[in-house]
LUMBA-695879 format. One record per residue (C-alpha): residue in one letter; x, y, z. Coordinates in Angstrom, 3 decimals. Each point is the difference from the previous one (the first is absolute). Layout:
BEGIN
[a; [X; Y; Z]]
...
This chain:
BEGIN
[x; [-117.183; 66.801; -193.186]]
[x; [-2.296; 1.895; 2.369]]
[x; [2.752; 2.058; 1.672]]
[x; [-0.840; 2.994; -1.990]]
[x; [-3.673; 0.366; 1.614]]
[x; [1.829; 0.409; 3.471]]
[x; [1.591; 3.316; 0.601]]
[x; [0.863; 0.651; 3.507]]
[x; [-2.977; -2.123; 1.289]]
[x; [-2.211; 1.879; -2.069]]
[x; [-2.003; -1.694; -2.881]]
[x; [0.456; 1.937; -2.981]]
[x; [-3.019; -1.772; -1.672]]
[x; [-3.417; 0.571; 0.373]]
[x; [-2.421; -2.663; 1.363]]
[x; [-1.253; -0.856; -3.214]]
[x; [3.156; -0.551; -1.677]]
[x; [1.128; -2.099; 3.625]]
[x; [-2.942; -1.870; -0.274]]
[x; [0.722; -1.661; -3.712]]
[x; [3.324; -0.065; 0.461]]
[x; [-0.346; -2.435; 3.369]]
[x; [-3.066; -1.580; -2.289]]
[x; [2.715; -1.021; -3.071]]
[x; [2.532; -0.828; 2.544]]
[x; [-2.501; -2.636; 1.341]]
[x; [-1.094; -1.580; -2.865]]
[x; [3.798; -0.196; -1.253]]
[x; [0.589; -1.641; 2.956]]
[x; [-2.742; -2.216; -0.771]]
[x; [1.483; -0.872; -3.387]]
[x; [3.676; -0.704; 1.831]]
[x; [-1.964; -2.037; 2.588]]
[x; [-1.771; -2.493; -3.062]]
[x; [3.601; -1.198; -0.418]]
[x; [1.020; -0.816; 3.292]]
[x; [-2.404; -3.510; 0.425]]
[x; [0.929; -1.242; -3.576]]
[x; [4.131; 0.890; 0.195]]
[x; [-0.566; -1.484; 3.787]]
[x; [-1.175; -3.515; -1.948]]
[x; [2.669; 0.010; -2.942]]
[x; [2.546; 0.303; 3.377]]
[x; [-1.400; -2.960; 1.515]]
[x; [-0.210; -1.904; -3.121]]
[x; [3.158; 0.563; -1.068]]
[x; [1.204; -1.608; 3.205]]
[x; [0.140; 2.834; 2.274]]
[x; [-1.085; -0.368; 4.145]]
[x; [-2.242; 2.231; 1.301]]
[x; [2.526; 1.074; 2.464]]
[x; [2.563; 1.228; -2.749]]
[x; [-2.971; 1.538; -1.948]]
[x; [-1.164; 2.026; 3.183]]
[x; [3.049; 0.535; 1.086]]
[x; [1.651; 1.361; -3.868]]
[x; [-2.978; 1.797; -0.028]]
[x; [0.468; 2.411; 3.067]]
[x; [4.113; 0.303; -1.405]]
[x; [-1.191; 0.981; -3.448]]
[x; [-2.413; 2.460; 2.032]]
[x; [2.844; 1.330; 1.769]]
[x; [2.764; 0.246; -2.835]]
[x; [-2.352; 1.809; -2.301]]
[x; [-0.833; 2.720; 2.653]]
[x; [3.246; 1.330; 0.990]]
[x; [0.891; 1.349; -2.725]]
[x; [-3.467; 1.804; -0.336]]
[x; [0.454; 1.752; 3.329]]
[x; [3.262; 0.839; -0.741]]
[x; [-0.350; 1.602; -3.213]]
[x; [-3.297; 1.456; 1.424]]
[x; [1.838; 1.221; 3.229]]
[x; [-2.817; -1.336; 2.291]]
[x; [1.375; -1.186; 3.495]]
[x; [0.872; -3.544; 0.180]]
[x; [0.543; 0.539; 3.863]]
[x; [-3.249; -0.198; 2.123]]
[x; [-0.897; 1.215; 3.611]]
[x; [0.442; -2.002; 2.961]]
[x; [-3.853; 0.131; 0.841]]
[x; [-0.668; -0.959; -3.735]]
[x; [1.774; -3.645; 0.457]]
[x; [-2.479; -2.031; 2.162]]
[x; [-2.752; 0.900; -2.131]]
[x; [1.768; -0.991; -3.487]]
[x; [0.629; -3.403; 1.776]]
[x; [-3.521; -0.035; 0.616]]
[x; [-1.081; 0.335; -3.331]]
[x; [3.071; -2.244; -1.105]]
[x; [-1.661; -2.850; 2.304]]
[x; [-3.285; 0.542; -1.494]]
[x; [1.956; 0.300; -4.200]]
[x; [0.979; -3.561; 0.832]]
[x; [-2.761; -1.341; 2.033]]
[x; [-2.006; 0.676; -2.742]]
[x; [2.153; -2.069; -2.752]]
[x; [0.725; -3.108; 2.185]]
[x; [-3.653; -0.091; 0.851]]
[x; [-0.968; 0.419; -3.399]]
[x; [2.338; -2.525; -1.267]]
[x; [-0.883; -2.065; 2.937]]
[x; [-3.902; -0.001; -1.258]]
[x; [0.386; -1.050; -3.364]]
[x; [1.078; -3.755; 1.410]]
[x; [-2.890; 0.037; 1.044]]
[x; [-2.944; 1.860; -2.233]]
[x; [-0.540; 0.859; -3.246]]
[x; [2.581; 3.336; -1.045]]
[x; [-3.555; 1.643; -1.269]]
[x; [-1.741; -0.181; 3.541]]
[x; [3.019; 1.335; 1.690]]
[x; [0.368; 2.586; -2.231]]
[x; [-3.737; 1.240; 0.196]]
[x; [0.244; -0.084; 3.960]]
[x; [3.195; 2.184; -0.328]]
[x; [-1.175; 2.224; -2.287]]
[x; [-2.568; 1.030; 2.530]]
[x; [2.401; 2.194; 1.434]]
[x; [-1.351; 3.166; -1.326]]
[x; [-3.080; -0.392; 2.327]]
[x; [2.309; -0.443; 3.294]]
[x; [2.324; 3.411; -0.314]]
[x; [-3.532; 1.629; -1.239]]
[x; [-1.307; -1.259; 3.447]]
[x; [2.928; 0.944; 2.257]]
[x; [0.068; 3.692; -2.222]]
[x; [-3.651; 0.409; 1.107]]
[x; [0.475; -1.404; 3.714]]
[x; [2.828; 2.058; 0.564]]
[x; [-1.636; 3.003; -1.835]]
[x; [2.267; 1.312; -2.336]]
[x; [-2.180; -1.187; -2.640]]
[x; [-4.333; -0.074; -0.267]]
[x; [-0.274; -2.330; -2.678]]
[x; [-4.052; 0.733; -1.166]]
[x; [-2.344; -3.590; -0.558]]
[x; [0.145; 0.486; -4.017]]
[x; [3.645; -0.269; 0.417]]
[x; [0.328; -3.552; 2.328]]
[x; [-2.930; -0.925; -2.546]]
[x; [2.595; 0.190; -2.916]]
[x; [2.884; -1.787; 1.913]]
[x; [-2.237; -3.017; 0.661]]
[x; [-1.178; 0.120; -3.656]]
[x; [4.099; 0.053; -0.828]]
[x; [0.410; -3.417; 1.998]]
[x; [-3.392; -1.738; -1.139]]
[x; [1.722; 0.801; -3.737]]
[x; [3.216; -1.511; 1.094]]
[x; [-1.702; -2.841; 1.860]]
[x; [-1.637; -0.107; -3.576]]
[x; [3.181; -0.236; -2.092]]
[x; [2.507; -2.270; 2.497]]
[x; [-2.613; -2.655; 1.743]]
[x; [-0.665; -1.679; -3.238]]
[x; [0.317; -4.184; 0.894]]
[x; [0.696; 0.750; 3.738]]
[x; [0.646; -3.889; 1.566]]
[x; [-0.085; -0.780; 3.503]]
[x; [0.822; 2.159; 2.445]]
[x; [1.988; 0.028; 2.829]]
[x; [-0.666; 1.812; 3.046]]
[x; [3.516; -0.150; 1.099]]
[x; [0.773; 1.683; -3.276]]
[x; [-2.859; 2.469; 0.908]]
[x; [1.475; 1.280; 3.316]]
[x; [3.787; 0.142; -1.562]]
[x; [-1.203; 2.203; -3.040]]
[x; [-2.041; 2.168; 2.776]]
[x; [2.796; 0.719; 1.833]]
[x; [2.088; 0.948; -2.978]]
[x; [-2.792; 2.237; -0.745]]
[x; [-0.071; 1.488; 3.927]]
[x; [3.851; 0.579; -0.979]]
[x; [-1.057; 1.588; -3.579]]
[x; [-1.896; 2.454; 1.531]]
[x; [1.928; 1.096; 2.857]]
[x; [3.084; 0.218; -2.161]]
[x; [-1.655; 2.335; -2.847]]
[x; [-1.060; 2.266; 3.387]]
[x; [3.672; -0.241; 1.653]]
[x; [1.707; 0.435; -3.527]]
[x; [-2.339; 3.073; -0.855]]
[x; [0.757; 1.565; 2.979]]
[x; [3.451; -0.570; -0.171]]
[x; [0.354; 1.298; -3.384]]
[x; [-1.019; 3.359; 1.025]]
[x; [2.805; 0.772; 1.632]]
[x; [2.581; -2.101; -1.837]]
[x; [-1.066; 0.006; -3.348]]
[x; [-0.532; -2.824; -1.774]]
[x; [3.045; -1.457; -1.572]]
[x; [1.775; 0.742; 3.656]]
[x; [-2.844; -2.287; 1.403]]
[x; [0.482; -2.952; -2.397]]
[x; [3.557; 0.136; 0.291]]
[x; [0.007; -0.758; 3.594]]
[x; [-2.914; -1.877; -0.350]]
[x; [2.577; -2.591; -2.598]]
[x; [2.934; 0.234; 2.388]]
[x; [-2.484; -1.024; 3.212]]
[x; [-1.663; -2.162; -1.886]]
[x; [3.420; -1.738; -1.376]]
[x; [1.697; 0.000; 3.523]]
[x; [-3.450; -2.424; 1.383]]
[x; [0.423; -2.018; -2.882]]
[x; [3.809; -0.591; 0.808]]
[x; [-0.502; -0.220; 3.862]]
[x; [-2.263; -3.057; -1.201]]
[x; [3.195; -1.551; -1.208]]
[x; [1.421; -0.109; 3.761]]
[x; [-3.320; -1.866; 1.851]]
[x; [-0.298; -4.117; -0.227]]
[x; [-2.188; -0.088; -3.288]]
[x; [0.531; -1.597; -2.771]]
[x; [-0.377; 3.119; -2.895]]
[x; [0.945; -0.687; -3.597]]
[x; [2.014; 2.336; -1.697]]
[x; [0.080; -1.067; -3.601]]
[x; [1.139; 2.276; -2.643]]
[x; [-2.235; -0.384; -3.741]]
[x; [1.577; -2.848; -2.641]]
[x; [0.050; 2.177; -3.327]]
[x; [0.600; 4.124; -0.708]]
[x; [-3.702; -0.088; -0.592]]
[x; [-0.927; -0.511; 3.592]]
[x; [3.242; 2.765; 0.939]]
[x; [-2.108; 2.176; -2.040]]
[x; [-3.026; -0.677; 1.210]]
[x; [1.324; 0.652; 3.539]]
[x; [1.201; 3.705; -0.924]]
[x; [-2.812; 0.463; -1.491]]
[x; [-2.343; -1.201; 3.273]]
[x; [2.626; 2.667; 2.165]]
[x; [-0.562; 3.103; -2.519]]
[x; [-3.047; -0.651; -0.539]]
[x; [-1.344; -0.311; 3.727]]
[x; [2.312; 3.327; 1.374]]
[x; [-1.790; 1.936; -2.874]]
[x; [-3.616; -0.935; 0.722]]
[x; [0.413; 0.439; 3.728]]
[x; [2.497; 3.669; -0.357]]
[x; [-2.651; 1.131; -2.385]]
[x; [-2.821; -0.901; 2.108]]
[x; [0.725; 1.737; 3.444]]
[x; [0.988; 2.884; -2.386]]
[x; [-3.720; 0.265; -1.191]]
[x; [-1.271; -1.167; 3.320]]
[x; [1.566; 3.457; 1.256]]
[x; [-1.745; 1.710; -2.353]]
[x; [-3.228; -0.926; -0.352]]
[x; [-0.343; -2.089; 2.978]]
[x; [0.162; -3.447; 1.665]]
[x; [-3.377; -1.384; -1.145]]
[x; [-0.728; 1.441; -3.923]]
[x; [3.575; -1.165; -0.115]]
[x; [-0.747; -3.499; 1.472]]
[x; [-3.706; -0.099; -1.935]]
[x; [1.876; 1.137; -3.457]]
[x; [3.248; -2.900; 0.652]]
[x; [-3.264; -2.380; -0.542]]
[x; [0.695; 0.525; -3.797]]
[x; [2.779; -2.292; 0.489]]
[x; [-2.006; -3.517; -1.107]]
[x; [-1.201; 1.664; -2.954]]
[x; [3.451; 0.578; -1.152]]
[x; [1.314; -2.915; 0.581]]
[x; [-2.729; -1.875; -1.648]]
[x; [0.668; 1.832; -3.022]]
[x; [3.594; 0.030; -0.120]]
[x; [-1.213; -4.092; 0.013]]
[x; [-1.891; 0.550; -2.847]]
[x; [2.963; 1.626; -2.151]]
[x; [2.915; -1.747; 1.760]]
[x; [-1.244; -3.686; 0.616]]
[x; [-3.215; 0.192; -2.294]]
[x; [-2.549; -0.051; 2.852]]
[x; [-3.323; 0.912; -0.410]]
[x; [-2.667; 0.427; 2.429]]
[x; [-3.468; -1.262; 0.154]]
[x; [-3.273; 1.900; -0.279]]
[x; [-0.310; -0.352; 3.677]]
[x; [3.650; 1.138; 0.540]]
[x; [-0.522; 3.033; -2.764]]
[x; [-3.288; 1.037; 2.575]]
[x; [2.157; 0.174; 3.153]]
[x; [2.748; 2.054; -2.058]]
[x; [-2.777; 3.190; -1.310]]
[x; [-1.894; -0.256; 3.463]]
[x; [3.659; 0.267; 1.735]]
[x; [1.285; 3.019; -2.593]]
[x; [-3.571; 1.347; 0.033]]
[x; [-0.165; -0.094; 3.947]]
[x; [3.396; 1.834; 0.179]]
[x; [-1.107; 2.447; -2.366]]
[x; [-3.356; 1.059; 1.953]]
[x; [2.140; 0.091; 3.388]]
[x; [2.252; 2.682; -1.550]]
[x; [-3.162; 1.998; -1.294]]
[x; [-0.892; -0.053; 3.663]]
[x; [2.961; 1.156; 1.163]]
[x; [-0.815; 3.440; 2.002]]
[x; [1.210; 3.213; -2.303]]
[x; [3.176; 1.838; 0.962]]
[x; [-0.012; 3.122; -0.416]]
């Protein structure tokens, strides 16, 4: 889709047409990503183990994205030097779901979403440590306004919580953030749909290699077509959100693109309200304008191009 704004490692368009073009890719990424939790819970319902879900999830990935590159003609193939760090960034993909999964045993699925939606804020610090980014005080002001309005819409009847449950969904998070900064990186040179695909096959050969060490792992396929369905739609929908995001993280950057992915809550709490006829509270509808409003005033901030 974006081949034709590539010519001989040139881009043919200008930065203001590169800058809404990684923008929409973002935030239909963040649309693709709304349907990954709720096909994820149809899966399970249906009778499917997480293992078979995670693990149908990284084939889908994979099946889907050979045929892109070939009809594309982007390189499949990828440097010697370019392996060890895509089974970095593998380690970290997965690291990040079993820790994730791991959490919600033991916490409520809103807290350990707000602390991993916090991610934004650690790429934005590693961008300005590292300084290939000087992110101005008006600008960290908006991305802690973003995750007070998520805090807002998700903590609503928080119960007990555990601090097990705390340090699991942290170090998902620690994984979050240094796999958005390996991925970005790595997407640079490989282009995004290169880097998923090799990100699905890595990520499929762990989950296999599991299969061979003395642990008991449940690999139960779903009862009815509905949960089949639900599970091809968990796959597309995940390798979409995640090629479409690295493809506007090379555009407009790491952390707008991490800041911008926040957008993801909202729509997922109102495909809710049209799909499952959920609707949110006044102190839910709050968080949701302070998040979009918050977003808003960190791209008006956003230093001109020329």
């Amino acid at each position: 889709l974006l081949q034709p704004f590539r010519l001989g490692g040139i881009d043919m368009a200008d930065s203001t047409s590169r800058e809404h073009i990684g923008i929409l890719c973002v935030i239909l990424s963040s649309i693709c990503f709304a349907f990954v939790p709720n096909t994820a819970k149809m899966a399970l319902d249906e009778g499917a183990s997480l293992f078979f879900l995670l693990a149908a999830r990284y084939a889908i990935g994979a099946i889907l994205l050979v045929p892109v590159l070939i009809i594309t003609g982007q390189k499949i193939a990828v440097q010697r030097t370019q392996i060890r760090p895509l089974v970095i960034t593998s380690l970290f993909a997965l690291f990040l779901l079993l820790a994730t999964y791991h959490a919600v045993d033991f916490l409520d699925v809103g807290l350990v979403l707000l602390i991993l939606y916090s991610f934004p804020i650690g790429v934005a610090l590693i961008s300005q440590f590292s300084g290939r980014e000087r992110i101005p005080p008006a600008r960290w002001l908006c991305m802690m306004a973003v995750l007070g309005g998520l805090g807002l819409m998700i903590l609503d009847g928080i119960g007990d919580i555990s601090f097990y449950g705390i340090f699991v969904t942290i170090l998902g998070l620690i994984c979050f953030v240094f796999f958005i900064e390996t991925s970005s990186q790595l997407a640079e040179s490989l282009g995004s749909p290169t880097l998923n695909l090799h990100i699905s096959l890595i990520g499929l050969g762990l989950l296999l290699a599991m299969l061979l060490l003395p642990i008991e792992v449940s690999f139960s396929y779903p009862d009815t077509p509905k949960g089949f369905a639900a599970i091809l739609g968990n796959g597309t929908s995940y390798i979409l959100s995640w090629v479409l995001f690295f493809e506007g993280a090379r555009m407009i950057g790491a952390t707008r693109a991490s800041l911008l992915a926040c957008v993801e809550p909202l729509f997922a709490a109102l495909l809710a309200m049209i799909l499952l006829g959920q609707f949110l509270s006044p102190t839910e509808w709050i968080g949701f304008f302070i998040v979009l409003l918050s977003i808003f005033m960190f791209e008006k901030l956003a230093p001109k191009t020329g």
